[in-house]
C-alpha positions as CSV (number, residue, x, y, z in Angstrom):
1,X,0.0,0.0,0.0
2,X,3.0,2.4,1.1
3,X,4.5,1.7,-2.6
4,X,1.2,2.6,-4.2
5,X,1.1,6.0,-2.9
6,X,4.9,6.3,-4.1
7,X,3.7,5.9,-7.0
8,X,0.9,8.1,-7.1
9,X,3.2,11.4,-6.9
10,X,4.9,10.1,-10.0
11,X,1.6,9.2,-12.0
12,X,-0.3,12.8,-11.9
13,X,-2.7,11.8,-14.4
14,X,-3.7,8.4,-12.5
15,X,-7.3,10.2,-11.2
16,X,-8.1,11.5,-14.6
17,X,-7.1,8.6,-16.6
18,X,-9.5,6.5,-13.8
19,X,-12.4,9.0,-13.6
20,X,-12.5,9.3,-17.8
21,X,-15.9,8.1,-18.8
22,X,-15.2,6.8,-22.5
23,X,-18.4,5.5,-25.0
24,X,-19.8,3.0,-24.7
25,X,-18.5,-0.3,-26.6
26,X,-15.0,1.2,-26.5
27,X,-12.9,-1.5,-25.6
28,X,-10.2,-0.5,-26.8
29,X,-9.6,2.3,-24.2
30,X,-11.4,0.0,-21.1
31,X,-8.4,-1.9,-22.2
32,X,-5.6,0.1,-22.6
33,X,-6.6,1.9,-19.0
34,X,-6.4,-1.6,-17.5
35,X,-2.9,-1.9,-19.2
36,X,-1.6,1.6,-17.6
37,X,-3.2,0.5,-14.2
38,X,-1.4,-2.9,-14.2
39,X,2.1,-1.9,-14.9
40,X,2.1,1.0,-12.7
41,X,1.2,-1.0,-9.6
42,X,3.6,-3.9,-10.3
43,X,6.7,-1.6,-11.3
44,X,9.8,-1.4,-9.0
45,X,9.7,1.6,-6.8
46,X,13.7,1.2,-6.4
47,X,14.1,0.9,-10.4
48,X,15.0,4.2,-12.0
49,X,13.8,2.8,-15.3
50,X,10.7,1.8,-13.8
51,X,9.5,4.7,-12.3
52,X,10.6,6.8,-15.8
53,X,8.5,4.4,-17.8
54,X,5.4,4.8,-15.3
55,X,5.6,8.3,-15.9
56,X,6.0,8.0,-19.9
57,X,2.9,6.2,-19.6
58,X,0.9,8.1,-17.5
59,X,1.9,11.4,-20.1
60,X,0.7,8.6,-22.9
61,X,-2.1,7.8,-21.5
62,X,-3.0,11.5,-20.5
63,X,-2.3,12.6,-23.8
64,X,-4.7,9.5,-24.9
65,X,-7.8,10.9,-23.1
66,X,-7.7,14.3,-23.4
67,X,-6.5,14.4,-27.4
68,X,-8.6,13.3,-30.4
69,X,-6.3,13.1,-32.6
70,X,-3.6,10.8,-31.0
71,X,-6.5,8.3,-29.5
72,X,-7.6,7.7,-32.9
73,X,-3.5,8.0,-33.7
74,X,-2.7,4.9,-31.4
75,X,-6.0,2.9,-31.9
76,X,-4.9,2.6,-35.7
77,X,-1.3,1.8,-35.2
78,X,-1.2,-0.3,-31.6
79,X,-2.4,-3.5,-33.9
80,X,1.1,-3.3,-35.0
81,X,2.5,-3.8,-31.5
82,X,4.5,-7.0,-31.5
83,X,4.3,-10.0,-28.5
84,X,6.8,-12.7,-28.9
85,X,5.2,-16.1,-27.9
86,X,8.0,-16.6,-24.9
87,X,7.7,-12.8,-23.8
88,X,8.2,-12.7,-20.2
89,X,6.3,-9.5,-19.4
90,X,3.8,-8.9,-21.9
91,X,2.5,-6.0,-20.5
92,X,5.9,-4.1,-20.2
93,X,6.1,-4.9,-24.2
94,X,2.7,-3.3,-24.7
95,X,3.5,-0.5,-22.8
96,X,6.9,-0.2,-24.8
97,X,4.9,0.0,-27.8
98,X,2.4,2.5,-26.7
99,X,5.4,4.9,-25.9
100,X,7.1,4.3,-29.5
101,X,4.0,5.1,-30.9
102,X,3.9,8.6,-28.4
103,X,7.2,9.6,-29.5
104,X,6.9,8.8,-32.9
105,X,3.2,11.1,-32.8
106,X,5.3,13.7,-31.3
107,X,7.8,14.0,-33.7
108,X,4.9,14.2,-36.5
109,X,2.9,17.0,-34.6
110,X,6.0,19.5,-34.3
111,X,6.4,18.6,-37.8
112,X,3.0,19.7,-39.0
113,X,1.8,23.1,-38.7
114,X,-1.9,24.3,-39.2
115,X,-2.7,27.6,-40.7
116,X,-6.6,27.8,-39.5
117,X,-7.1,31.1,-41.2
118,X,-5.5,32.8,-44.2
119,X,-3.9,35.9,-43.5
């Protein structure tokens, strides 16, 4: 319990990730919410690359509920996520394939620039 309040303070999304109300039959996001909520609780609070991953994830996942674009972004390109069959931890590999798919959106974005009005 002590370790889940740890982390907590890293994960500042966690309550509005949790409190998001999606549509329903979107089981997609039911799914990928389950996902972040798993790996957060089981990462190692003494593991620096844990705790940087948790919060990668928890921007993800923020980013996920709150932006149009990038849900409909990672819905399309998350069926390309590969599992190997003797995967350990197949929910670390998931999660490393939802932040690839972050950075890689991020990169795009900054690359794109929308004029909404002509001058």
């Amino acid at each position: 319990m002590e370790n889940n309040k740890l982390i907590l303070n890293y994960c500042k999304n966690f309550d509005y990730i949790m409190n998001t109300d999606f549509l329903e039959g979107d089981t997609v996001s039911s799914r990928l919410v389950s996902i972040y909520k798993n790996f957060i609780f089981k990462i190692d609070i003494h593991n620096e690359d844990d705790i940087n991953k948790a919060i990668l994830i928890d921007t993800v996942m923020g980013k996920y509920v709150e932006d149009y674009t990038f849900r409909k972004k990672l819905q399309e390109e998350m069926h390309q996520i590969k599992v190997k069959k003797g995967a350990s931890d197949i929910i670390r590999t998931i999660v490393d394939g939802l932040i690839d798919i972050f950075r890689r959106y991020e990169v795009d974005a900054t690359r794109k620039i929308y004029i909404s009005k002509w001058i």
